[in-house]
N, C-alpha and C positions, 0 to 999 in steps of 0.2 A: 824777789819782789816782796814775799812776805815778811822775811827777815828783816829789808828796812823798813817796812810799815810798821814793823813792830816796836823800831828803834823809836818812830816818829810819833806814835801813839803814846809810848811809856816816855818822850824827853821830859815830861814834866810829873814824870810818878807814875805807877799805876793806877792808873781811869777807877773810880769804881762803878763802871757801869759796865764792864769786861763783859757778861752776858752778852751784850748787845751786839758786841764785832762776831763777824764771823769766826766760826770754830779752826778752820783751816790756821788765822791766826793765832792761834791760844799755843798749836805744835812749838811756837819758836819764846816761849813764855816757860816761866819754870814754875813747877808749884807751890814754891816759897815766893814767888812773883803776884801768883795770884791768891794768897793763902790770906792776903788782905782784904779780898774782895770776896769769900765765901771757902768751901770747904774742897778738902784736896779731891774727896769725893765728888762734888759738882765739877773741881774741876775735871776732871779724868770720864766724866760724864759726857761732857762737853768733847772731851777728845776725841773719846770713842766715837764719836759723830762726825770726826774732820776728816777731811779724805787722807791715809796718812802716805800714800802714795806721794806727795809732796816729799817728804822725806825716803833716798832711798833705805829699800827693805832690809838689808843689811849691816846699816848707818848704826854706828855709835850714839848718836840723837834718840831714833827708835827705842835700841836697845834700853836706855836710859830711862826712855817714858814708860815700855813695860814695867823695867823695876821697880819704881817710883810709884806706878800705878798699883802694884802687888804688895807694896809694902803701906800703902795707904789703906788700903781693902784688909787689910791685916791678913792679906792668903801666905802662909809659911809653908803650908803643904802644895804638891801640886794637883790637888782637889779646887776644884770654882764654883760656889753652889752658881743657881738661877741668875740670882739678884746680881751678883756682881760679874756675872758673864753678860746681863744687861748696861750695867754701866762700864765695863772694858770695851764694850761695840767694838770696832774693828780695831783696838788690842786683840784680842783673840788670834787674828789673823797669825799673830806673831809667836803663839805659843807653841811650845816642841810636842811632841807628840805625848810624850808622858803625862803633860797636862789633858790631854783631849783623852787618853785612855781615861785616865785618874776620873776625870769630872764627868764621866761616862755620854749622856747625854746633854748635857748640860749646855755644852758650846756647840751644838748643832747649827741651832739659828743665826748664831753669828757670824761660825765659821761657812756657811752659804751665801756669805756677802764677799768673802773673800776673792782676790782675781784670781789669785795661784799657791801650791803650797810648796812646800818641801817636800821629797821621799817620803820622811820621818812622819808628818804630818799624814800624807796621803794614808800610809800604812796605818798610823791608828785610828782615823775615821773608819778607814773597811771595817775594820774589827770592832769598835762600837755601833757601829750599823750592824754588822753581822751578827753581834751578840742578840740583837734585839730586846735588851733590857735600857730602851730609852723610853720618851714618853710618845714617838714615835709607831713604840711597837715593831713587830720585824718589819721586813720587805714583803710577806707572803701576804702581809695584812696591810697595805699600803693599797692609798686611795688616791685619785688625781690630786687629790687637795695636797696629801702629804708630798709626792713628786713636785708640788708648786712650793711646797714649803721650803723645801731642801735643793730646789732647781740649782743652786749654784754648787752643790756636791755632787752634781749628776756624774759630770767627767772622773772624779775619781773612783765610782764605783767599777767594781772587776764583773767578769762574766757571771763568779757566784752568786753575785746581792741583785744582777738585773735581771736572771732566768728568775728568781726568786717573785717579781713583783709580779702581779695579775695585769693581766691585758688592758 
């Protein structure tokens, strides 16, 4: 449905008022489509805000929109500061685990929006958690507020990082 809305939106050019549709639609838009209406950055902005579950997680579309989003944000390495693990928003979701070692804590908050990971994924959260060199802090120094922060990486912690947290 979205893909032909999009057909039907863009039959007469791209809108420049694209902010304004929901983000969900922007997924089936390229960013040479909207590169007229604002920057690859607003748009990738806008993405990380659509549910990208519409598109399956595997999908060559996805795949596509990380790259595209990595090479906009000029990330070459797989380090992510802050700022542009805020505008990937749920890109993150889709980064391999070398990304989430590399950018240590960095992709915490985002990747706790995520519904499910990979192996690859799961395995290097523990270990940036375990390290306790986030802005987190370890697990021994964890408060109900931090456990709310990170509520959506509960499931993947192992038995070491949960004896770890205080009561």
């Amino acid at each position: 449905q979205l893909s032909c809305l999009v057909k039907l939106v863009t039959l007469h050019g791209i809108p420049k008022d694209l902010d304004s549709y929901p983000n969900d639609l922007l997924l089936f838009l390229s960013p040479s489509d909207y590169a007229a209406t604002g920057s690859c950055r607003q748009y990738f902005a806008n993405i990380g805000k659509a549910n990208l579950d519409v598109l399956q997680r595997e999908s060559s579309q996805r795949k596509e929109l990380l790259l595209e989003a990595l090479a906009c944000l000029k990330i070459s390495s797989t380090q992510v500061n802050k700022e542009n693990a805020e505008i990937l928003g749920h890109l993150v979701c889709d980064l391999g685990g070398e990304y989430i070692r590399s950018s240590g804590g960095n992709l915490l908050k985002q990747l706790s929006q995520c519904d499910s990971f990979l192996p690859d994924q799961e395995e290097a959260i523990r270990s940036v958690i375990s390290s306790g060199n986030t802005t987190f802090g370890a697990p021994a120094a964890w408060s109900a507020f931090t456990l709310n922060e990170l509520s959506g990486l509960i499931p993947v912690f192992d038995h070491s990082i949960l004896q770890k947290i205080p009561e």
